[in-house]
Backbone bond lengths (Angstrom), bond angles and torsions (degrees), N, CA, C in turn:
res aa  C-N    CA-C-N  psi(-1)  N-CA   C-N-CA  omega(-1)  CA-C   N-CA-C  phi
1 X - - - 1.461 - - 1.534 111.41 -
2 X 1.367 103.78 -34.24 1.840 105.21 -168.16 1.568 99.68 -77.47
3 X 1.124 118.86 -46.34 1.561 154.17 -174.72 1.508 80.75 -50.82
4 X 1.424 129.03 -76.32 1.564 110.56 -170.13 1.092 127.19 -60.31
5 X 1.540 115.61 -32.65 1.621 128.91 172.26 1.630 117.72 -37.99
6 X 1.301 86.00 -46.21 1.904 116.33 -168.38 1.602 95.97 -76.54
7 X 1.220 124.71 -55.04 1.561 138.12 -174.07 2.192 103.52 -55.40
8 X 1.846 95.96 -38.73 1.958 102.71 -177.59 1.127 92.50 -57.91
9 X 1.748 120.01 -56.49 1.510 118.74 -130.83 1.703 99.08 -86.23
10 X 1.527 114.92 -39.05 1.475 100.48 174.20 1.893 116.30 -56.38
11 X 0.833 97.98 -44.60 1.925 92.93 171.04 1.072 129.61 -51.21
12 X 1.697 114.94 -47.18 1.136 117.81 159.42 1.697 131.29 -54.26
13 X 1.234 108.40 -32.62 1.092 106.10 177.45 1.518 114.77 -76.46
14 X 1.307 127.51 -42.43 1.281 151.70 159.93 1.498 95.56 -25.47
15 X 1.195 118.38 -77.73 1.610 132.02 -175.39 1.603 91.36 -44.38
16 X 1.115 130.89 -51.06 1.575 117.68 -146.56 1.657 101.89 -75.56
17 X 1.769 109.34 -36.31 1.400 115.85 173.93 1.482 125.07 -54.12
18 X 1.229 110.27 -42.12 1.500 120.75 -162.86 1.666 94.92 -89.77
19 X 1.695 122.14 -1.22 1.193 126.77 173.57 1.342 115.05 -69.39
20 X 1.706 114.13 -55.53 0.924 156.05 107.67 2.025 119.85 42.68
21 X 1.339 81.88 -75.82 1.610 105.29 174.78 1.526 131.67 -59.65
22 X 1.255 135.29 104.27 1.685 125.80 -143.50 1.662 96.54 -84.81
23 X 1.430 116.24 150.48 1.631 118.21 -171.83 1.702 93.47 -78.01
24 X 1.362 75.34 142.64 1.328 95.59 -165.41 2.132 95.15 -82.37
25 X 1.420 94.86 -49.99 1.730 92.07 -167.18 1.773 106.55 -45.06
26 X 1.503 128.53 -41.47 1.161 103.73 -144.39 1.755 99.67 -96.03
27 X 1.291 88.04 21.58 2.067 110.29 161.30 1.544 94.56 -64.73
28 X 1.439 92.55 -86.15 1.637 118.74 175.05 1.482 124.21 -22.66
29 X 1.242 108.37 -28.58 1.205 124.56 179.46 1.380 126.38 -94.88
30 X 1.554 112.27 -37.28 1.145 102.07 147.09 1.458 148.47 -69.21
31 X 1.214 106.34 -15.82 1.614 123.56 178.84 1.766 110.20 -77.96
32 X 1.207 111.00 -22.67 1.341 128.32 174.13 1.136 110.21 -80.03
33 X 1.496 129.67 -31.27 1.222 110.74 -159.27 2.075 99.86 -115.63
34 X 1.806 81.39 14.26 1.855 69.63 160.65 1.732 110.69 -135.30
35 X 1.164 97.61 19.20 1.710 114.26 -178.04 1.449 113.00 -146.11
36 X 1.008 115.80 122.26 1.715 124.75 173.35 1.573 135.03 -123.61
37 X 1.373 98.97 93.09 1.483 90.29 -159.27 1.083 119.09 -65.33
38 X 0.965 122.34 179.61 1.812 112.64 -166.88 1.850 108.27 -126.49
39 X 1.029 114.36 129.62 1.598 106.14 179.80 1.362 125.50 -60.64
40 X 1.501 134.88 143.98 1.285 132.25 -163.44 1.614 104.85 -53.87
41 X 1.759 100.08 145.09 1.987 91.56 179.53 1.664 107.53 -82.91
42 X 0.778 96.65 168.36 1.459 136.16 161.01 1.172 127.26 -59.37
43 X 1.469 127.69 65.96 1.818 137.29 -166.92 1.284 98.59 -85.09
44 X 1.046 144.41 -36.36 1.398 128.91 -160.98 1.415 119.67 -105.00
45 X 1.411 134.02 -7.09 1.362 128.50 -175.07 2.118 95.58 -104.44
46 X 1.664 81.79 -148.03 1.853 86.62 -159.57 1.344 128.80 101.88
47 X 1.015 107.09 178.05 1.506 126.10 -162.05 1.799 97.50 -96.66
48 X 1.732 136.90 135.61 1.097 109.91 162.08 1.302 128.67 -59.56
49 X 1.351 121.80 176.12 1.391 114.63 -165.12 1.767 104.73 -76.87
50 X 1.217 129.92 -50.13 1.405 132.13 -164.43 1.373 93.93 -55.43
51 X 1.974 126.37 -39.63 1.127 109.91 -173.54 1.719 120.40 -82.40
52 X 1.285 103.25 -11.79 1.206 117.48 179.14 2.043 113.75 -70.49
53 X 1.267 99.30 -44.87 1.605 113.74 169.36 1.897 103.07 -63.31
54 X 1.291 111.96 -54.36 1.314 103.79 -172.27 1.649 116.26 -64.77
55 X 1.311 118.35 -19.51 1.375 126.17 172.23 1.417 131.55 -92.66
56 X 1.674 104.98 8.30 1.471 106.29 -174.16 1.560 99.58 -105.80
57 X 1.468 88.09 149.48 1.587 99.46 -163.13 2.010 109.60 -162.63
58 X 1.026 119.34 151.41 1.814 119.57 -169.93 1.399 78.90 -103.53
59 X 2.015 89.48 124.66 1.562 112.04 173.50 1.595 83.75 -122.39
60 X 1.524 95.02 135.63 1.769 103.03 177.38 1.806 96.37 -131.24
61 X 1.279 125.32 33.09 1.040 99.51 171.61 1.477 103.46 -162.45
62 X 1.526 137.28 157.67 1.386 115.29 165.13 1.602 111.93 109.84
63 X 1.212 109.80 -15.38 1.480 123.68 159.45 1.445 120.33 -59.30
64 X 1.525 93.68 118.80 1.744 115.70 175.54 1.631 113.43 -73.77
65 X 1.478 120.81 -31.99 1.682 116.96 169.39 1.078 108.65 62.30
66 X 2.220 119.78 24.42 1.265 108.06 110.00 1.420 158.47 -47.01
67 X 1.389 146.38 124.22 1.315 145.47 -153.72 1.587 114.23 -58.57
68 X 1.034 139.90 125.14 1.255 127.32 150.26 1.453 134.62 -17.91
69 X 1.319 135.79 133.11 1.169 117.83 164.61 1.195 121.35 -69.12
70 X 1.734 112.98 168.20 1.557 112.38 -176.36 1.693 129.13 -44.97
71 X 1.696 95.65 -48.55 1.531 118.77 175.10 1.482 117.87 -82.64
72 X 1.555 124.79 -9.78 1.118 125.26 160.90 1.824 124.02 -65.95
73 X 1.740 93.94 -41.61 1.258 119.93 -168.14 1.817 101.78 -64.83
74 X 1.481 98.97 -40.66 1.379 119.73 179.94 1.873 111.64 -50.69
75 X 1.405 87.07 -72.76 1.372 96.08 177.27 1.196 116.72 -37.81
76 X 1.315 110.06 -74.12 1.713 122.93 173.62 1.529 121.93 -19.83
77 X 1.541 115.60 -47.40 0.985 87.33 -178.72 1.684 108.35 -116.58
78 X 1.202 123.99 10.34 1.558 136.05 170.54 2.042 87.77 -57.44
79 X 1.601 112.16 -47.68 1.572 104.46 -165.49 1.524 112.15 -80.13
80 X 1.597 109.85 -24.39 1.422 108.39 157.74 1.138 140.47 -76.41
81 X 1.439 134.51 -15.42 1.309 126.58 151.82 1.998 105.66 -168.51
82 X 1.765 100.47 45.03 1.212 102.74 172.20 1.680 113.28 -61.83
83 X 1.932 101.98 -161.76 1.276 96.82 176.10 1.588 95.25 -121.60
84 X 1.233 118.94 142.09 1.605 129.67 -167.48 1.283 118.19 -124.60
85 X 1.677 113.80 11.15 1.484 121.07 -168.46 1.671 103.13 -146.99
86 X 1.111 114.83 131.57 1.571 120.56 141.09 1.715 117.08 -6.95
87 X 0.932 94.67 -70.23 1.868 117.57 -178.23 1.274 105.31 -50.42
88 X 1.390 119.36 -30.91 1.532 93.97 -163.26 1.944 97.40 123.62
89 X 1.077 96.91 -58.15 2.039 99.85 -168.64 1.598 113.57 -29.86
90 X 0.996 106.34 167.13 1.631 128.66 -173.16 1.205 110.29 -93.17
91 X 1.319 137.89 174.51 1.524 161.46 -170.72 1.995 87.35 -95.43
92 X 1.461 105.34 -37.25 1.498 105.46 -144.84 1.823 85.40 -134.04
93 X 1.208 110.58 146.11 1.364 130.94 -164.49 1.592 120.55 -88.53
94 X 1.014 130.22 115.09 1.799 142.70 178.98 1.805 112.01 -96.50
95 X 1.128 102.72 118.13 1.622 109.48 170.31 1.730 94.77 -36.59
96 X 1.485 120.24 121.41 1.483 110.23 164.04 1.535 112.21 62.84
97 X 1.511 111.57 6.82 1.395 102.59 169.39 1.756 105.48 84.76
98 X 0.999 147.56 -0.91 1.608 141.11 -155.92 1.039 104.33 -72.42
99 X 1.390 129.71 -13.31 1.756 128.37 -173.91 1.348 126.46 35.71
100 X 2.073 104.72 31.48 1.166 120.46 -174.08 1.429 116.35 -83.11
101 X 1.598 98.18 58.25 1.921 102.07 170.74 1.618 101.46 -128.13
102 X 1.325 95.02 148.76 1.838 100.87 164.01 1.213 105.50 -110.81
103 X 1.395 122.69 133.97 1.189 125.96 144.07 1.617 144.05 -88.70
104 X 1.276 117.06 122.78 1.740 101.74 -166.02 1.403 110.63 -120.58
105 X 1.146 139.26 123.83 1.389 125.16 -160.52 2.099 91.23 -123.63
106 X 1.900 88.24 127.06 1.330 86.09 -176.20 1.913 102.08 -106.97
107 X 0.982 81.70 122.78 1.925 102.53 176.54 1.770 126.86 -87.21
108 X 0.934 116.83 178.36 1.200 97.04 158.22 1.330 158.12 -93.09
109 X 1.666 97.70 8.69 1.316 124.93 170.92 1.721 130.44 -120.06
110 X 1.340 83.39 38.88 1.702 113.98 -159.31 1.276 139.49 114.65
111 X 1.035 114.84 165.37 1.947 112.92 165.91 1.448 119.61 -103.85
112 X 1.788 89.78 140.40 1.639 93.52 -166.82 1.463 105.91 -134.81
113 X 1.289 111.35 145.10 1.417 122.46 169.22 1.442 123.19 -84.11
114 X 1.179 107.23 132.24 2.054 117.85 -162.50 1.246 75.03 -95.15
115 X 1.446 91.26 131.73 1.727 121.43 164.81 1.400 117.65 -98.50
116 X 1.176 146.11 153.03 1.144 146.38 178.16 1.582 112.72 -79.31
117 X 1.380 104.60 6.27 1.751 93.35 172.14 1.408 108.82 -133.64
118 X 1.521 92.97 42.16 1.570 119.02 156.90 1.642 106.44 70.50
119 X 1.313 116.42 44.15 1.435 123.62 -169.43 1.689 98.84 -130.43
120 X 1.178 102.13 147.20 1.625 113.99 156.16 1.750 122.89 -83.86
121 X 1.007 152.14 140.09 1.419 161.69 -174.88 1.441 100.24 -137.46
122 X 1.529 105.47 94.96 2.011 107.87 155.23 1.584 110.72 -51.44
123 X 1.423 97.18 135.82 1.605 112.50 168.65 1.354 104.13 -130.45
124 X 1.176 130.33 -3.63 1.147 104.98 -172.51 2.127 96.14 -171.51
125 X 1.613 106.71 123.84 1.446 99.05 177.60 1.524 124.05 -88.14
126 X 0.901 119.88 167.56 1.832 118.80 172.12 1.510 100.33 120.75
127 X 1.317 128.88 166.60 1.180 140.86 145.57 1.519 140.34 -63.94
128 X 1.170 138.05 88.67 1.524 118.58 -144.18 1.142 119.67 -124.38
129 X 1.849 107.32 16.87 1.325 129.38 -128.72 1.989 85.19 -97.84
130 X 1.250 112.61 -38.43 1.496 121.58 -167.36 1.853 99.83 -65.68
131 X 1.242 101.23 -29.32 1.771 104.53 176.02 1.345 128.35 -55.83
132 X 1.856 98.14 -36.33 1.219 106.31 178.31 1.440 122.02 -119.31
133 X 1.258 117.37 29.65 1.650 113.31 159.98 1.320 100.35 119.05
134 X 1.150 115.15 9.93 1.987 119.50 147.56 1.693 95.74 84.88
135 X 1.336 117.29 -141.07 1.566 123.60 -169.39 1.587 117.20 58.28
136 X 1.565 106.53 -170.43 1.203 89.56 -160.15 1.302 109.78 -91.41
137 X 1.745 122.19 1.63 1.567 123.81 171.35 1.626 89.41 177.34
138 X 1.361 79.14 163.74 1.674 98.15 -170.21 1.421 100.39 -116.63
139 X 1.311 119.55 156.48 1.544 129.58 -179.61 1.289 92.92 -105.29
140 X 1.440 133.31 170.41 1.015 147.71 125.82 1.398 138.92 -148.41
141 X 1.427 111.35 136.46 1.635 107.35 -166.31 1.587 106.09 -134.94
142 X 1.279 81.01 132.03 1.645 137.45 -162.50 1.878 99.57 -90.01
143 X 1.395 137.38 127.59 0.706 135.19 142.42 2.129 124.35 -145.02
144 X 1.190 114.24 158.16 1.238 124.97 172.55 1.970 117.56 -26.79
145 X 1.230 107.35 85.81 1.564 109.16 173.99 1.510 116.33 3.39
146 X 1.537 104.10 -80.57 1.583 134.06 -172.98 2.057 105.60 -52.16
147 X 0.989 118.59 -24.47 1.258 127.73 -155.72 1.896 99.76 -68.53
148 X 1.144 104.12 89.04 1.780 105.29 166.35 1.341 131.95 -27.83
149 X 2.026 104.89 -44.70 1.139 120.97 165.97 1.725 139.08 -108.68
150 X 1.557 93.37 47.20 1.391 97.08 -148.08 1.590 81.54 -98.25
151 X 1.476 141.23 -11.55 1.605 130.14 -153.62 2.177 80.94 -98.98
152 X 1.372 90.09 -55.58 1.765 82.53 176.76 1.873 119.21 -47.31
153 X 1.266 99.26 -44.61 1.583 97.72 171.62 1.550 126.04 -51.22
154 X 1.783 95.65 -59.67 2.102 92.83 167.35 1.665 98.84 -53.96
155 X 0.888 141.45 5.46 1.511 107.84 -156.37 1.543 102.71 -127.05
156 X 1.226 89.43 -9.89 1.903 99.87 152.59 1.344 118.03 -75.21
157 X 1.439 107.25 -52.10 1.611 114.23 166.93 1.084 130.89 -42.05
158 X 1.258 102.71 -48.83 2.243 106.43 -171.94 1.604 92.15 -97.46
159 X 1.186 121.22 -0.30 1.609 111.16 172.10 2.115 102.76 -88.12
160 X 1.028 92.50 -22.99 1.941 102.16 -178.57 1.666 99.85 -83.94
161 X 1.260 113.61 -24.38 1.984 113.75 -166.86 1.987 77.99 -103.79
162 X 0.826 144.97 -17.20 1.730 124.44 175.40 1.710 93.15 -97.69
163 X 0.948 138.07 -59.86 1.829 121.88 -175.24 1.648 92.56 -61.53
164 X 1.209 148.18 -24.28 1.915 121.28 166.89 1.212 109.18 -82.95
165 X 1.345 136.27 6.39 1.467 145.57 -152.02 1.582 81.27 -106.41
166 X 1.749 105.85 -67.18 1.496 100.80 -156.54 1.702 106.98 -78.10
167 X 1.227 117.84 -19.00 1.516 113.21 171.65 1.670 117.95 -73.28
168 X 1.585 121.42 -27.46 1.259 123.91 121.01 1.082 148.30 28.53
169 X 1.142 89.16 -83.80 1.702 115.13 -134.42 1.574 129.68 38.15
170 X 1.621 90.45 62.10 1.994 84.58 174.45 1.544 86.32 -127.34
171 X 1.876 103.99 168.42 1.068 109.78 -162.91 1.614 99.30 -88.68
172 X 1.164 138.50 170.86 1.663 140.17 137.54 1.296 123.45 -136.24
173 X 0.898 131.38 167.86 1.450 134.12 -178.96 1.834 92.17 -153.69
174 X 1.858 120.02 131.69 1.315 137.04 147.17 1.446 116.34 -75.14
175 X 1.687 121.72 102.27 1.958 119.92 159.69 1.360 93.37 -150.27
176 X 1.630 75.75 179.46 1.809 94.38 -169.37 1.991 92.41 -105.27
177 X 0.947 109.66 17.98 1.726 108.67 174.87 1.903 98.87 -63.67
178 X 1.336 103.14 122.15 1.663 89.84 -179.94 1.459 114.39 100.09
179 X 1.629 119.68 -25.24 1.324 114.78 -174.73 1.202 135.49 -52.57
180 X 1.278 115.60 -20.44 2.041 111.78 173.70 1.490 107.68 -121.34
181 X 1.510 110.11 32.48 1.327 119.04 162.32 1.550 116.95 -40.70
182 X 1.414 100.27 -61.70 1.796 109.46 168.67 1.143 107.97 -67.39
183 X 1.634 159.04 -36.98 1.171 158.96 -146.01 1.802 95.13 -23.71
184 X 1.642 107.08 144.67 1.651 104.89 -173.02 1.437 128.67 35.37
185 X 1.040 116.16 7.23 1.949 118.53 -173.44 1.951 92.25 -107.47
186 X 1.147 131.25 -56.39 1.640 128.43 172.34 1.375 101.82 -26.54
187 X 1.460 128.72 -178.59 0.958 146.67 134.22 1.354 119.25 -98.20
188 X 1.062 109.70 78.21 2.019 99.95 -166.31 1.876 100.01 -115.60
189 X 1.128 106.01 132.46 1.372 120.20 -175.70 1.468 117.40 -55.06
190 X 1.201 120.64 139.45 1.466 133.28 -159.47 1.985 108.01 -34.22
191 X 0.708 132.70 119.00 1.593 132.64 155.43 1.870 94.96 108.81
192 X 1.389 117.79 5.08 1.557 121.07 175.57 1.344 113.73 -72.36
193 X 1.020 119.68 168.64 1.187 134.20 -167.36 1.630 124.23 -177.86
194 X 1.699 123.94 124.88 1.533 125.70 -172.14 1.238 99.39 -82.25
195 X 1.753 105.64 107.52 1.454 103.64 -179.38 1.622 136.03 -72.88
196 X 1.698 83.02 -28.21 1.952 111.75 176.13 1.112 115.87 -171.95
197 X 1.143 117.83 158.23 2.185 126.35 -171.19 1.262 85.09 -129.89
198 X 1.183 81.50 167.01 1.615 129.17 -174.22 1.636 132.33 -127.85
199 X 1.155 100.56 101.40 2.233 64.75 -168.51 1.663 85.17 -118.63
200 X 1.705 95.98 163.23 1.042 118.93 -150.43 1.568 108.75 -134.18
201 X 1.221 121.83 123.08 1.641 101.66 169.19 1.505 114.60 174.56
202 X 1.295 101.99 170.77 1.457 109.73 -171.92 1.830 114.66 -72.42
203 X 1.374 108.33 127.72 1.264 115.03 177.07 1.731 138.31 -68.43
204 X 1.082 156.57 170.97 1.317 154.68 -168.76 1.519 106.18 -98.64
């Protein structure tokens, strides 16, 4: 009889602890759903380069606005302004190195800022992708007002996201159709500014 008493009360107490204990998944879940890491790219396959230059070309129409795959998404932007050095350096070249570009890639489950340690960061929720010229996501790069060399800098960038486009085979097109779609909604650091998009995506 005592023996069972003793046998209720440890369970019960047991039960009350593990009551107790905060769920762990919808931790997990939040950290996921504002960071996305991205799977390692893809250095060794592709298109060669001469054929890759001879095949790049602005497709503005004909996009299905299916999603990228994970390792596509990866690639894409590891060749647009990944990191390709020990040091720190870029895929794509900065007066003096300043690596004064943002990249924001808007998806369909928000817009996110490419991190340099190959991660996505949500800034912003909604779909916004139809605002700026449809496909399966739009790039956009953001740089410092004042910056002399900031139009040559994007233009290394969306010149590295059209040669992985055409080795690919996804379509892109560079305009400013759509450009202050975000106006005040980014988080972009005082005197920034979205200089030009990109959209990007799989064809029909």
């Amino acid at each position: 009889m005592i023996r069972n008493i003793r046998h209720s009360l440890s369970m019960l107490l047991s039960l009350a602890a593990l009551a107790l204990v905060p769920a762990s998944p919808a931790v997990q879940a939040a950290e996921t759903a504002t960071r996305m890491e991205l799977p390692a790219p893809n250095k060794t396959g592709g298109m060669p380069l001469m054929q890759a230059l001879s095949a790049r070309h602005s497709t503005k129409t004909n996009y299905s606005g299916a999603a990228l795959s994970a390792q596509q998404l990866s690639d894409l932007l590891w060749a647009t302004w990944g990191v390709n050095r020990e040091d720190g350096r870029r895929t794509a070249p900065t007066a003096m190195n300043r690596q004064d570009v943002r990249v924001y890639v808007a998806l369909e489950n928000g817009v996110w800022q490419y991190d340099a340690g190959h991660a996505l960061i949500k800034v912003l929720d909604g779909d916004w992708r139809g605002q700026m010229g449809g496909g399966s996501l739009t790039l956009l790069y953001a740089i410092p007002q004042d910056n002399e060399w900031g139009g040559a800098h994007v233009g290394s960038l969306y010149q590295n996201a059209a040669l992985y486009c055409a080795s690919a085979g996804l379509g892109n097109f560079v305009h400013v159709s759509g450009l202050h779609a975000l106006d005040g909604k980014l988080p972009l650091p005082e005197g920034w500014k979205v200089y030009i998009i990109q959209t990007v995506g799989l064809l029909k």
